[in-house]
C-alpha positions as semicolon CSV with decimal commas, in nm:
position;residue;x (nm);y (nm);z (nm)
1;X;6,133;3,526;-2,502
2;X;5,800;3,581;-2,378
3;X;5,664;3,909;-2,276
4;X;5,364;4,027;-2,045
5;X;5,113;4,230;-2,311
6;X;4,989;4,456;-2,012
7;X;5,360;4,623;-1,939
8;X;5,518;4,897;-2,106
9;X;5,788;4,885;-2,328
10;X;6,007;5,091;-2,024
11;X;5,890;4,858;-1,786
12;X;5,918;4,521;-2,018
13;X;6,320;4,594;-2,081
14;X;6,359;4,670;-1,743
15;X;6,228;4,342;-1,648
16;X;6,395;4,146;-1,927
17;X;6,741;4,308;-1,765
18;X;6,661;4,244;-1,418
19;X;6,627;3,862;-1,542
20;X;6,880;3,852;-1,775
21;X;7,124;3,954;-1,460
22;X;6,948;3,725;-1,250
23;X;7,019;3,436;-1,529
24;X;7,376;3,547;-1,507
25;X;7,432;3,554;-1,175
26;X;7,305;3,218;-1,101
27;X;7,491;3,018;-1,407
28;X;7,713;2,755;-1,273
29;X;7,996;2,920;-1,498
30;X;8,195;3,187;-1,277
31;X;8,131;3,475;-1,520
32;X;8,330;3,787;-1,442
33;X;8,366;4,179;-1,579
34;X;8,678;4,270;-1,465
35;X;8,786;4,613;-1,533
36;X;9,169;4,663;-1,756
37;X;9,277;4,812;-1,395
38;X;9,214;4,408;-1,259
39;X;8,896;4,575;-1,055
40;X;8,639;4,332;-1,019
41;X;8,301;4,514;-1,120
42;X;8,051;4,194;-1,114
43;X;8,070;3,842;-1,065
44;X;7,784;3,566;-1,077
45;X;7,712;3,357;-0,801
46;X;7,952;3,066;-0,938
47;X;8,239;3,295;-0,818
48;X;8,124;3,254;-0,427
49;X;8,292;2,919;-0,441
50;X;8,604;2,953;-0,665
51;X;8,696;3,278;-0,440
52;X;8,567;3,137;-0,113
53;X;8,383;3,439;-0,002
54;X;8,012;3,429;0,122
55;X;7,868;3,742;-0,011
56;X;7,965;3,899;-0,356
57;X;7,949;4,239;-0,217
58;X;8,257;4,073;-0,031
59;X;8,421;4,055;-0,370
60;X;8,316;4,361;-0,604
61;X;8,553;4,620;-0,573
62;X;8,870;4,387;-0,533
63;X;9,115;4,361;-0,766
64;X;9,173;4,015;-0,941
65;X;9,538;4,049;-0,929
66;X;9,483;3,948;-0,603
67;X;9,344;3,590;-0,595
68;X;9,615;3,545;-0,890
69;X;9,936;3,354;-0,788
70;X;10,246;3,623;-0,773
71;X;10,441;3,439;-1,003
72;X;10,129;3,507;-1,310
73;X;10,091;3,873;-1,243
74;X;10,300;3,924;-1,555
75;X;10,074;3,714;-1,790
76;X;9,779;3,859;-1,659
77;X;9,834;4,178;-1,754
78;X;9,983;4,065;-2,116
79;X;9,607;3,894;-2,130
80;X;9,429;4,222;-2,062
81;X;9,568;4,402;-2,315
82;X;9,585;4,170;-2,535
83;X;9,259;4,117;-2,550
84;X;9,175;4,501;-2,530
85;X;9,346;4,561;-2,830
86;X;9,198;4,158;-3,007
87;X;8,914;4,172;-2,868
88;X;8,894;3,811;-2,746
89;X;9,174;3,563;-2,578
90;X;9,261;3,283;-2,325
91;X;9,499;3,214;-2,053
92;X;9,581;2,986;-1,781
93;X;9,705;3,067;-1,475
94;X;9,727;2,934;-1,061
95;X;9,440;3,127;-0,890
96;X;9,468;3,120;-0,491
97;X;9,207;3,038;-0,229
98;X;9,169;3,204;0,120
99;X;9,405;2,914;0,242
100;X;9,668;2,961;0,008
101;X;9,633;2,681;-0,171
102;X;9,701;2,687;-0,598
103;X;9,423;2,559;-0,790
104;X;9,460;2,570;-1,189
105;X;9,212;2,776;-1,418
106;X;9,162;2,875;-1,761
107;X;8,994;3,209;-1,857
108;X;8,889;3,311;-2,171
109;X;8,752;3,685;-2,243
110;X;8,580;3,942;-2,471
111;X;8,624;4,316;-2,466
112;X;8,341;4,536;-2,384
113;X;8,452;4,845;-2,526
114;X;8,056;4,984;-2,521
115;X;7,947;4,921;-2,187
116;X;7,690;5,166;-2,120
117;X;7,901;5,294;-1,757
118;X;8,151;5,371;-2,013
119;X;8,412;5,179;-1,826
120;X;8,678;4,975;-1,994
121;X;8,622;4,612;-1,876
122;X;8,683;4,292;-1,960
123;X;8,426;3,999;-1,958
124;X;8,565;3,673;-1,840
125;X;8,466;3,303;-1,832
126;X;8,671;3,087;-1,628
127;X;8,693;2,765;-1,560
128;X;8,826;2,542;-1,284
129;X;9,109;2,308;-1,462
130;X;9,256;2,152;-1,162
131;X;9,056;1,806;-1,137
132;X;9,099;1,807;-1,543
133;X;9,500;1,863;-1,482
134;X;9,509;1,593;-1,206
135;X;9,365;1,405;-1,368
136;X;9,600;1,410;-1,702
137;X;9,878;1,431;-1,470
138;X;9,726;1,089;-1,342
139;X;9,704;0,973;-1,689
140;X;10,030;1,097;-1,763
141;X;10,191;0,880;-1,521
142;X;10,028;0,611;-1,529
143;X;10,138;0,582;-1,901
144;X;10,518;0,674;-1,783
145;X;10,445;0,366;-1,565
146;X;10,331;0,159;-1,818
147;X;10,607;0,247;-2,021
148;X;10,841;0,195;-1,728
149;X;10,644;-0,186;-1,693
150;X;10,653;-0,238;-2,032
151;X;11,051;-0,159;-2,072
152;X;11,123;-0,300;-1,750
153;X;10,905;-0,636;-1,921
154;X;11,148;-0,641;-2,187
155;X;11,426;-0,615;-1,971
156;X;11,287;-0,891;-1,789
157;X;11,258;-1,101;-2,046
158;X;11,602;-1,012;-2,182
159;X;11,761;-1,074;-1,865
160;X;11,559;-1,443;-1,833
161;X;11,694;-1,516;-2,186
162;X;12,064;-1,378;-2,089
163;X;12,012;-1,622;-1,759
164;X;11,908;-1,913;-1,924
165;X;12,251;-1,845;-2,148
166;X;12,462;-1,805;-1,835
167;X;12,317;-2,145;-1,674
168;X;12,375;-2,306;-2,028
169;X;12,710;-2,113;-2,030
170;X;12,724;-2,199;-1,625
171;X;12,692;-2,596;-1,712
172;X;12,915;-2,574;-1,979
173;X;13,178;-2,428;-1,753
174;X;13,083;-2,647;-1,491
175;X;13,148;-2,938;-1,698
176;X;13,485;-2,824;-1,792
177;X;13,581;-2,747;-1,487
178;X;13,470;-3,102;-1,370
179;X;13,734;-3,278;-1,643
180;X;13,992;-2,991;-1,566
181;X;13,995;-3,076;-1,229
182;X;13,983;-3,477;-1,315
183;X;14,279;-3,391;-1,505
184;X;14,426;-3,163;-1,214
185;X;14,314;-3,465;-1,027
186;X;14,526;-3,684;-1,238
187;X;14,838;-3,459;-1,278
188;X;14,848;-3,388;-0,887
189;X;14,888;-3,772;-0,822
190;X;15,144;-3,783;-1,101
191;X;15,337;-3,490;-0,947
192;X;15,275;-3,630;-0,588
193;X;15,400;-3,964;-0,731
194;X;15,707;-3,812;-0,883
195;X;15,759;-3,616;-0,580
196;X;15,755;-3,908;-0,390
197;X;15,985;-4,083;-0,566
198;X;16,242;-3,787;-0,589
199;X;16,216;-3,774;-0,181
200;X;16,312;-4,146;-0,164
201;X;16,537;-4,100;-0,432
202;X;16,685;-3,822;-0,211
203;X;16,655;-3,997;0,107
204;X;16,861;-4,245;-0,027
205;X;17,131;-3,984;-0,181
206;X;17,104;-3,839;0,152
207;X;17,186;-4,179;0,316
208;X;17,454;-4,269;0,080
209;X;17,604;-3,925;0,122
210;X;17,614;-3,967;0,511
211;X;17,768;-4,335;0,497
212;X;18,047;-4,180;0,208
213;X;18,123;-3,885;0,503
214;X;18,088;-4,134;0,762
215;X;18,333;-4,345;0,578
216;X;18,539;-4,039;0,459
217;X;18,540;-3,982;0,860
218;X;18,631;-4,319;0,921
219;X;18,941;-4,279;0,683
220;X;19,052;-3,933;0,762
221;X;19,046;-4,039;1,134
222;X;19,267;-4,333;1,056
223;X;19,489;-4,128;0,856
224;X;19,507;-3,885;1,159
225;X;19,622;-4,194;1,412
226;X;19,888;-4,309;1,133
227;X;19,964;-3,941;1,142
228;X;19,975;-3,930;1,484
229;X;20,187;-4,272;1,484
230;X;20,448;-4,176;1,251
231;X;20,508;-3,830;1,414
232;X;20,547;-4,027;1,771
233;X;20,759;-4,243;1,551
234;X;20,997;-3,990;1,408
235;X;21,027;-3,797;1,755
236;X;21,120;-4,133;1,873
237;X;21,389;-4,176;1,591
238;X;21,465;-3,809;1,664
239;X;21,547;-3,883;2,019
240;X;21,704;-4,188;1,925
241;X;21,916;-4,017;1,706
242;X;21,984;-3,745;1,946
243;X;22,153;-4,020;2,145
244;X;22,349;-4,170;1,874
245;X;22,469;-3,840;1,816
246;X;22,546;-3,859;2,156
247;X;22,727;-4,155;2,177
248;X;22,917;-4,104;1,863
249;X;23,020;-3,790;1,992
250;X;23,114;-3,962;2,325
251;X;23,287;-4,207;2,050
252;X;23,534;-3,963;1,924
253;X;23,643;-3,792;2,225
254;X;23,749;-4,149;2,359
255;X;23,945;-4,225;2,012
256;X;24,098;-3,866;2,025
257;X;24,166;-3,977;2,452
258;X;24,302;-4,310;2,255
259;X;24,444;-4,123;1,986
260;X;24,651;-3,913;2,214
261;X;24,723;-4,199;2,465
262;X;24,902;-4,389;2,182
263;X;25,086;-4,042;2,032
264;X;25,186;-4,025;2,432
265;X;25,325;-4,373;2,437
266;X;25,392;-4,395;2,037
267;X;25,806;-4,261;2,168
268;X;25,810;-4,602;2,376
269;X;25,928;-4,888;2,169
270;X;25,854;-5,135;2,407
271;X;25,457;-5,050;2,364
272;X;25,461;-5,011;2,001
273;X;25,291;-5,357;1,930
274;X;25,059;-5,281;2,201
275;X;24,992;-4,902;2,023
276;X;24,961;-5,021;1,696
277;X;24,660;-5,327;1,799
278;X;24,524;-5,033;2,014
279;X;24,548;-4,816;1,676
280;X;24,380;-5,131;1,474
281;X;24,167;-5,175;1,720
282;X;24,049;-4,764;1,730
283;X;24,050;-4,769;1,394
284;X;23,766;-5,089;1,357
285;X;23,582;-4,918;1,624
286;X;23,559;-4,586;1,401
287;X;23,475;-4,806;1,079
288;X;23,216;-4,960;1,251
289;X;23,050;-4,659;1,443
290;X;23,073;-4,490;1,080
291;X;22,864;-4,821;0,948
292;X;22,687;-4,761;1,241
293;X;22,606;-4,384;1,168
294;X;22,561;-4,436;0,795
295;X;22,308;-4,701;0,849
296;X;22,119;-4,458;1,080
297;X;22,131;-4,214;0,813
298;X;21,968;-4,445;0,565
299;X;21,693;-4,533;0,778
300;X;21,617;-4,211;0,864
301;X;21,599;-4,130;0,493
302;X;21,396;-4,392;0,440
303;X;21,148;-4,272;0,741
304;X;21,138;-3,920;0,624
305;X;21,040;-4,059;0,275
306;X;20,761;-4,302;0,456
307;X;20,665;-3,968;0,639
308;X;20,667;-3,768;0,300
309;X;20,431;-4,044;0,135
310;X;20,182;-4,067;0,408
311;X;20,146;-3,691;0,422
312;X;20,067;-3,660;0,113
313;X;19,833;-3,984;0,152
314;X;19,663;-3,785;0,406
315;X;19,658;-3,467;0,182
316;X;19,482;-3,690;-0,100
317;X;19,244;-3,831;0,112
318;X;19,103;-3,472;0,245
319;X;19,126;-3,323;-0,097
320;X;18,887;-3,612;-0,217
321;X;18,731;-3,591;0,083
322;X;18,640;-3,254;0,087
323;X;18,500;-3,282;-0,340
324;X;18,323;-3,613;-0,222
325;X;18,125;-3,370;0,063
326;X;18,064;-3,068;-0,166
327;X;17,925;-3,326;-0,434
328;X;17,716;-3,448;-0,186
329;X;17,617;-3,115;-0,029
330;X;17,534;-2,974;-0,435
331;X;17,301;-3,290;-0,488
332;X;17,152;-3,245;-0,182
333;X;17,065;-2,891;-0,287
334;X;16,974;-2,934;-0,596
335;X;16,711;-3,182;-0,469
336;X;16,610;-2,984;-0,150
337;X;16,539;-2,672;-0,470
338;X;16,376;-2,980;-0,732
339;X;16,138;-3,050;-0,394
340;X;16,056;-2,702;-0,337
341;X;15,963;-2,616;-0,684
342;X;15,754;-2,944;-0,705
343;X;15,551;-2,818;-0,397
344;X;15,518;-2,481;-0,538
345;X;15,358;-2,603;-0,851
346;X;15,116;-2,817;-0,655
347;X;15,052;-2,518;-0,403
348;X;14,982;-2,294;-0,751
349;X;14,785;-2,576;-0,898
350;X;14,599;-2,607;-0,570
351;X;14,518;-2,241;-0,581
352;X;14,418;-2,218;-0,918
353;X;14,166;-2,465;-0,826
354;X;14,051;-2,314;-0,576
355;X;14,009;-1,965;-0,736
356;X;13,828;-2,156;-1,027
357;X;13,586;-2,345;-0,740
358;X;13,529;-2,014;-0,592
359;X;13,386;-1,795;-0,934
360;X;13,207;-2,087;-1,044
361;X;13,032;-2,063;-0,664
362;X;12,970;-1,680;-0,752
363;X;12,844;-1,727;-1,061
364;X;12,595;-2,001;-0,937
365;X;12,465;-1,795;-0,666
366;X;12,415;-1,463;-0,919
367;X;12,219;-1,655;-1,180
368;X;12,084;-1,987;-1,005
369;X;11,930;-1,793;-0,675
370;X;11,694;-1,510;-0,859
371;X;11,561;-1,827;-1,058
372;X;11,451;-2,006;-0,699
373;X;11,350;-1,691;-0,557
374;X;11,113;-1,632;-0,874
């Protein structure tokens, strides 16, 4: 350092001070004494702009604690005496501007424990860290986002390998499911086939079932006129009977008339020829109205026999009748229930196929439509 040879020595170190604080006001570091207390007791000219004030008479006197954010009070005063009692130290810490606003800076100290105003102070460099902590914040994520690019490029490529499996897989599948439904193809005209032939097998039990009732009908209502003939039949011999009885009985009371006409005249003598030709004569007349009667008898034996065997005719033909219908009717069923499992299987097949068509659309328009949107 050069010095004038014309001062004194009083007035040369007065002058080198007077500079020196000049010097240290004006560096573009914010230099600071700050007493322990957080009293501000001189600041350069740097600290104009980090505290926003115009003047540094505007500052001196303040406490620091004040431009500190709230929630760093704490560490601030851990840093004073901490470096009271180490003599040196750092800290950062959020610092707040006449707006309110956080901005990051780092101070680092010394203790002057020899100032010559005999006050315990601190003296304190800081530094404005917020551009330099934007900035690694910036650089921070932009390498989480290159990260995130560079996993989500693996992924990428994983997921393009794992698509071109699917549309290998897809094709595969799709191949299959051509032949499976060739074959469903196949099986459903074989069914449809079979089914076709079990209707017009059915049709025809059907129709040969209707001409056997029809015929059955055709019998049982013959039966029924026979029926109906032999019971107008046997009323008839019944009232024909009735009237032989009848007559018969008429008969006899004219031989027991006869009978007691000849007792009344058997005493004459002179009628006895005519009695006894009257008696032979009454006596024919019985023989043959018994021949008569007996003869009756016998038919009417036989008729009730005739009767007897086309009853139970009749009684046959309904019995076989009736088994030929419920044969007919159990066929039927069973080939009504053969038909309706037959279309039940074709409806299931028919569904399965259509299920299958459906996923293998799903699956096309999952993996094939990201490839054309690419």
């Amino acid at each position: 350092m050069l010095v004038d040879p014309t001062l004194t020595p009083a007035q040369s170190d007065a002058d080198e001070a007077a500079h020196l604080r000049r010097l240290l006001e004006r560096q573009p570091v914010v230099l600071m004494r700050v007493g322990v207390d957080g009293v501000l007791l001189a600041v350069s000219d740097a600290a104009l702009s980090l505290f926003g004030a115009n003047e540094l008479k505007e500052l001196l006197g303040r406490k620091l604690t004040d431009r500190i954010a709230p929630e760093h009070h704490d560490a601030w005063r851990d840093f004073a005496v901490r470096v009271w009692n180490t003599q040196s130290g750092s800290i950062e810490c959020d610092m707040l501007d006449p707006n309110g606003a956080h901005r990051a800076v780092q101070m680092r100290a010394i203790a002057l424990p020899d100032h010559p105003d005999g006050l315990h102070s601190l003296l304190i460099v800081v530094r404005d860290t917020t551009a330099a902590q934007r900035l690694e914040q910036t650089l921070q994520e932009h390498e989480a986002m290159r990260r995130v690019a560079d996993d989500l490029s693996g992924k990428l490529k994983q997921a393009c390998a794992t698509r071109d499996q699917l549309q290998a897989a897809l094709a595969q599948h799709d191949a299959a499911h051509k032949q499976a439904l060739a074959e469903a193809e196949a099986e459903h005209k074989k069914l449809a086939a079979i089914v076709n032939e079990r209707q017009v097998a059915l049709q025809a039990q059907e129709k040969e079932s209707q001409r056997a009732v029809i015929a059955m009908h055709g019998e049982l209502e013959r039966s029924l006129a026979e029926v109906r003939r032999l019971e107008e039949a046997i009323t008839q011999a019944t009232a024909d009977r009735r009237q032989l009885i009848t007559s018969l009985k008429q008969r006899e009371a004219e031989r027991q008339q006869l009978e007691k006409r000849i007792t009344d005249i058997s005493n004459e003598a002179d009628e006895k020829r005519l009695v006894e030709a009257a008696l032979v004569e009454a006596r024919q007349a019985r023989a043959e109205a018994e021949a008569a009667l007996e003869q009756i008898r016998v038919e009417h034996e036989q008729f009730e026999a005739l009767v007897k065997q086309r009853e139970a005719s009749r009684q046959r033909a309904l019995a076989e009748h009736a088994t030929t219908r419920m044969q007919a009717e159990r066929a039927l069923a069973e080939a009504h229930a053969r038909n309706d499992e037959l279309t039940n299987a074709l409806a299931a097949q028919g569904l399965d196929l259509k299920n299958a068509a459906k996923h293998l659309e799903q699956l096309a328009q999952r993996f094939i439509k990201p490839q054309g949107t690419e």
